[in-house]
C-alpha positions as CSV (number, residue, x, y, z in Angstrom):
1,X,-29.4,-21.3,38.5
2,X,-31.3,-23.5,40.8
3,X,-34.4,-22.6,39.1
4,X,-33.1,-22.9,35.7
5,X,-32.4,-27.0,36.5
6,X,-35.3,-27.8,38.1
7,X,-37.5,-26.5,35.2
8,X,-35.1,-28.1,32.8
9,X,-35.8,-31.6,34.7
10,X,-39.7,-31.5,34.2
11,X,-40.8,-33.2,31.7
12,X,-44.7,-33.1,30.0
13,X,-46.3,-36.1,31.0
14,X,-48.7,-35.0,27.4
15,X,-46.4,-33.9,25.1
16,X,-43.2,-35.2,26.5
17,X,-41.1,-31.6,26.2
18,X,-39.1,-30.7,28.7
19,X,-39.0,-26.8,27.3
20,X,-41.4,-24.1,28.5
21,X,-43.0,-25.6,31.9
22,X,-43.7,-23.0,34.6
23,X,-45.3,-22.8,37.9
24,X,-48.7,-22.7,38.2
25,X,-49.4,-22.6,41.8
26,X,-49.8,-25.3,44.0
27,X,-52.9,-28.1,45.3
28,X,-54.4,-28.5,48.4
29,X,-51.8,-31.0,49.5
30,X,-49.4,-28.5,49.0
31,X,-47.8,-30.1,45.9
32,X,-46.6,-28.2,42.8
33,X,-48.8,-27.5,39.8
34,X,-47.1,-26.5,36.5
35,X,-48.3,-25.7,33.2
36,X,-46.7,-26.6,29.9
37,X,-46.9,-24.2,27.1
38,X,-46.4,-26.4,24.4
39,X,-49.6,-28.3,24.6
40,X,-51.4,-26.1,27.1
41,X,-51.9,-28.8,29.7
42,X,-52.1,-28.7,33.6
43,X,-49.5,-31.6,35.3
44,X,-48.3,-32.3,39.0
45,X,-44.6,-32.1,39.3
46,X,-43.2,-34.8,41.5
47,X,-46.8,-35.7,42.9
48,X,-46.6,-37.4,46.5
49,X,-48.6,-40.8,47.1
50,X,-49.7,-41.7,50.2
51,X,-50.2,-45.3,51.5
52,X,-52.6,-46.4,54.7
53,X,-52.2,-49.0,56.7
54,X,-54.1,-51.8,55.8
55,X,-55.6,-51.4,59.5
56,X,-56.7,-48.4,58.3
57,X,-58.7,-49.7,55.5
58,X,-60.9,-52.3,57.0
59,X,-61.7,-50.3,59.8
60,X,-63.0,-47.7,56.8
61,X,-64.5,-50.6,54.8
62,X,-66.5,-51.7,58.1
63,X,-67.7,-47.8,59.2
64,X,-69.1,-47.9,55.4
65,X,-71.2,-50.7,56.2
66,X,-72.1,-49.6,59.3
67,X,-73.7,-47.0,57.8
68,X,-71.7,-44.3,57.3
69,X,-71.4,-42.7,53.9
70,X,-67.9,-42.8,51.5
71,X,-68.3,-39.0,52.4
72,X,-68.3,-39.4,56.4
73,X,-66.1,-42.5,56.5
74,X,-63.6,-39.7,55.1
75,X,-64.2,-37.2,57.6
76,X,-63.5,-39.5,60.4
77,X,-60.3,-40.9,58.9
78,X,-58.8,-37.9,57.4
79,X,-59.5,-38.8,53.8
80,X,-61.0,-38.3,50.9
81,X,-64.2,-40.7,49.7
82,X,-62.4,-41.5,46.5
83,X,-60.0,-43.7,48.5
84,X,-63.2,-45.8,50.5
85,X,-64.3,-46.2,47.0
86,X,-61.0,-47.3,45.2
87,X,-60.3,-49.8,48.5
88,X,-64.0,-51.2,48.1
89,X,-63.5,-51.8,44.3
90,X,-60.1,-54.0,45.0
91,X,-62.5,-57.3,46.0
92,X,-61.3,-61.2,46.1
93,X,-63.4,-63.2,43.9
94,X,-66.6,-64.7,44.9
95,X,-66.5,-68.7,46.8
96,X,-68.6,-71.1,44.1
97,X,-71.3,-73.4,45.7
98,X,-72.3,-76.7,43.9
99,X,-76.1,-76.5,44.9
100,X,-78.8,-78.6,43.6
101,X,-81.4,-75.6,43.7
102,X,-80.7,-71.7,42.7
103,X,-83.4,-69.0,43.1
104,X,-83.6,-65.8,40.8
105,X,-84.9,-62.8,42.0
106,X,-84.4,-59.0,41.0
107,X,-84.1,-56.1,43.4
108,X,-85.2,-52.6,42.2
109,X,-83.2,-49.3,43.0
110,X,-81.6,-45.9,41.2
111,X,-78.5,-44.5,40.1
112,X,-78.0,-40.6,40.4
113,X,-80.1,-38.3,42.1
114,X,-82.8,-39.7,45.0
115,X,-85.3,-36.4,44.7
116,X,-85.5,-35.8,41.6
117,X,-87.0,-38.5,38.7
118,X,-85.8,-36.1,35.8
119,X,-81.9,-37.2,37.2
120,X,-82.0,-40.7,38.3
121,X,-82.2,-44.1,36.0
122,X,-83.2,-46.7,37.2
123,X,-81.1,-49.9,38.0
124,X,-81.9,-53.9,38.9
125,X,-79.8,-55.8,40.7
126,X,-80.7,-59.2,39.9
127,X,-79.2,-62.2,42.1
128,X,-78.8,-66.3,41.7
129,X,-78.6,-67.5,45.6
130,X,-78.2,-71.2,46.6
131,X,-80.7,-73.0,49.0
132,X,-78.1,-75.1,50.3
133,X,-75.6,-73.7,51.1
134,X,-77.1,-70.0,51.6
135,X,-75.1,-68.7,48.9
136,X,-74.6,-65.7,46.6
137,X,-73.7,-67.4,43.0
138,X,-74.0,-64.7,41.0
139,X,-75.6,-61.3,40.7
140,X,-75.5,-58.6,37.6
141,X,-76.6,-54.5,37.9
142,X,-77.9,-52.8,34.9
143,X,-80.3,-50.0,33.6
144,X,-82.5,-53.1,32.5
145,X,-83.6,-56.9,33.4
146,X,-83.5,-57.9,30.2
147,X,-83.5,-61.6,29.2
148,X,-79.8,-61.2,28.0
149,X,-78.7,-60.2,31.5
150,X,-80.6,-62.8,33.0
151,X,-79.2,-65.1,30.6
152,X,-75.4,-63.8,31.6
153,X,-76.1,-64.6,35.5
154,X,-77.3,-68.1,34.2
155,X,-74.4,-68.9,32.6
156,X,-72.0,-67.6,35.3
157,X,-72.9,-69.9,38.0
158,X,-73.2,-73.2,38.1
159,X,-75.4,-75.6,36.9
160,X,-78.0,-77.0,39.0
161,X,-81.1,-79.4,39.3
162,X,-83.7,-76.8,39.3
163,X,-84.2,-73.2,38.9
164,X,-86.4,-71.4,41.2
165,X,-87.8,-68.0,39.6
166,X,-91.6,-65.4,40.2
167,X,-93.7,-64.9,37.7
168,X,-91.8,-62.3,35.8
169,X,-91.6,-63.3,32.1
170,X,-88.0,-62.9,31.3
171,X,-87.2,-65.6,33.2
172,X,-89.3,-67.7,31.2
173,X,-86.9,-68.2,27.6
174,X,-83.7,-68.0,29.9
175,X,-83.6,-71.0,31.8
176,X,-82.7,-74.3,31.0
177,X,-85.8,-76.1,29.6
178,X,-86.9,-78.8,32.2
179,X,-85.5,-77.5,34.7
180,X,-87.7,-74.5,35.2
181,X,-90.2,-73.7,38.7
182,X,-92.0,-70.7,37.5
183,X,-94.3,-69.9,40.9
184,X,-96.7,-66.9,39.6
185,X,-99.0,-66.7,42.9
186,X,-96.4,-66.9,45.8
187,X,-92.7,-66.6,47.0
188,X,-92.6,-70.1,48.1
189,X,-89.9,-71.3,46.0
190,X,-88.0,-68.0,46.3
191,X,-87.9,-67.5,50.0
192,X,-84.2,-67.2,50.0
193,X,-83.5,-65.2,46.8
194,X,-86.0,-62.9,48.9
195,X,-84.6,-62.9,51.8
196,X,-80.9,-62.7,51.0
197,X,-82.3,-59.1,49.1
198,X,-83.6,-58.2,52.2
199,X,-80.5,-58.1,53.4
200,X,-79.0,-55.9,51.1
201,X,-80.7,-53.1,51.8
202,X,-79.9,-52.5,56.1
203,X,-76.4,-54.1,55.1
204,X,-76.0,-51.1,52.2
205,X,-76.2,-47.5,53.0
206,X,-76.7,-46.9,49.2
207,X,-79.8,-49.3,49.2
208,X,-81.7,-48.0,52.4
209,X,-85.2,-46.6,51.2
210,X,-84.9,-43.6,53.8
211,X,-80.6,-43.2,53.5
212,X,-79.1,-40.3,52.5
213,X,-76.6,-41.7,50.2
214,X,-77.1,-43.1,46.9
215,X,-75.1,-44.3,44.0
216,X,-73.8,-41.4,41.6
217,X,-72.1,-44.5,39.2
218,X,-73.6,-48.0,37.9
219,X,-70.0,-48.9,38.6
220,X,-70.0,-47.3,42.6
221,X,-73.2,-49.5,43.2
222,X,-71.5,-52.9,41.2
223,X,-67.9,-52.5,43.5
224,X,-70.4,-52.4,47.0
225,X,-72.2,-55.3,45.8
226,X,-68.5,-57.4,44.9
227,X,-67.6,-56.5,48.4
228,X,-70.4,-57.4,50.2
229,X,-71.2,-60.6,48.3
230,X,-67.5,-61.7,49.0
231,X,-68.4,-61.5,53.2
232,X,-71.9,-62.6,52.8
233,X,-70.6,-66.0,51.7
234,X,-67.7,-65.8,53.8
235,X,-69.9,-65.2,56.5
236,X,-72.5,-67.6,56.1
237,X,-69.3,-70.8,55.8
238,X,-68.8,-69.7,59.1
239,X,-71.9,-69.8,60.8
240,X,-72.5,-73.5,59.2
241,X,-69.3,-74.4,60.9
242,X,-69.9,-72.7,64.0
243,X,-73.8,-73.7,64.6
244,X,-72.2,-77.7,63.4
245,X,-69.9,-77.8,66.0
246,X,-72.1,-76.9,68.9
247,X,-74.7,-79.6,67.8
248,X,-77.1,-76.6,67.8
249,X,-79.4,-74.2,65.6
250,X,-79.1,-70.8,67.9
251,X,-79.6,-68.0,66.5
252,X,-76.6,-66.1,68.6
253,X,-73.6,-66.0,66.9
254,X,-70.2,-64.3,68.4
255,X,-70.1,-62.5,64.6
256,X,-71.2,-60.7,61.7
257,X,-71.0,-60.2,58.5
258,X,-69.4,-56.9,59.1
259,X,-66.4,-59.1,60.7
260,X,-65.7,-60.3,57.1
261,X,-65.5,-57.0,55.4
């Protein structure tokens, strides 16, 4: 009688019957698996959520840029990577300078798998950064470094006095006419595009040359990037404020950018 109700309360989240659902053994949680006959599709009856505390999750988000990977940050919680990932994707939106110069640079790396060429594609992140203040404006990822991409990064940000770019001709029909420093033998004018790349890479685990990890998604590497942007800026604000109040341009600061994450 018992078991007669309870199959007559499921209901196919497909199909919508409620007639001919049976077991069909359990998950690793423990949870009941059933099957519905009608439409021939696997469902979880009554699945069971799980919330963390949100403790919990920045002290994940800050192991994963420490270094560890979504894989190991798991282990050492007691959760699965999908839930670093999913916490990484939920980012606040990025703070908006109003600087007179922007630099444009592009930073080479892969999706899918690091040994093999046959499996990987290859992805660009290209960034717009801010002289003054030592911002992240905007940044794209893509399979390609196309002019249109460039020209979507342009038009993100705001507008400024001069843009800063290498020698690389996309740049050329992107930016705005009169406006454009095009430096073809040096990295003079794109010392801080270049440097604020730089630190992508011992910041990231996914964009360390020697790292095990890597990006199986365009979308994995694009959520780490949101995150990280968001402290960068957050970070650098902070060390304005702090190095203006002691009168002072040392170099030792009390924090990090992993104290933003």
């Amino acid at each position: 009688m018992r078991k007669a109700k309870e199959n007559a309360a499921r209901k196919c989240p497909v199909c919508g019957k409620v007639e001919n659902q049976v077991n069909a053994g359990k998950n690793r949680s423990g949870t009941q698996r059933c099957f519905c006959k009608e439409c021939r599709k696997y469902y979880t009856f009554e699945p069971k959520t799980r919330e963390y505390p949100e403790e919990v999750r920045e002290m994940a988000i800050k192991a994963y840029y420490a270094g560890a990977s979504e894989r190991g940050v798991g282990k050492i919680f007691g959760f699965s990577k999908a839930n670093v990932y999913n916490w990484i994707k939920k980012t606040a939106p990025t703070p908006k300078a109003n600087p007179k110069t922007l630099e444009l640079d592009e930073l080479y790396w892969f999706v899918g798998q690091k040994s093999t060429e046959e499996t990987r594609e290859n992805a660009y992140i290209m960034t717009m950064v801010s002289r003054a203040p030592r911002q992240i404006v905007g940044f794209d990822v893509a399979f390609d470094k196309s002019a249109l991409r460039i020209q979507r990064i342009v038009d993100s940000g705001p507008e400024a006095d001069f843009y800063c770019t290498d020698g690389y001709l996309g740049y050329v029909d992107v930016v705005y006419p009169g406006k454009h420093i095009r430096n073809v033998n040096n990295k003079n004018d794109t010392y801080t595009a270049e440097g604020i790349n730089a630190d992508l890479r011992p910041y990231i685990p996914i964009l360390r040359r020697r790292s095990r990890c890597f990006p199986h998604k365009l979308e994995t590497l694009q959520a780490v990037l949101e995150l990280f942007v968001q402290a960068y800026n957050e970070f650098g604000i902070a060390k304005e404020n702090y190095r203006s109040r002691l009168m002072s341009d040392s170099r030792e600061l009390p924090f990090s950018v992993l104290d933003f994450l």
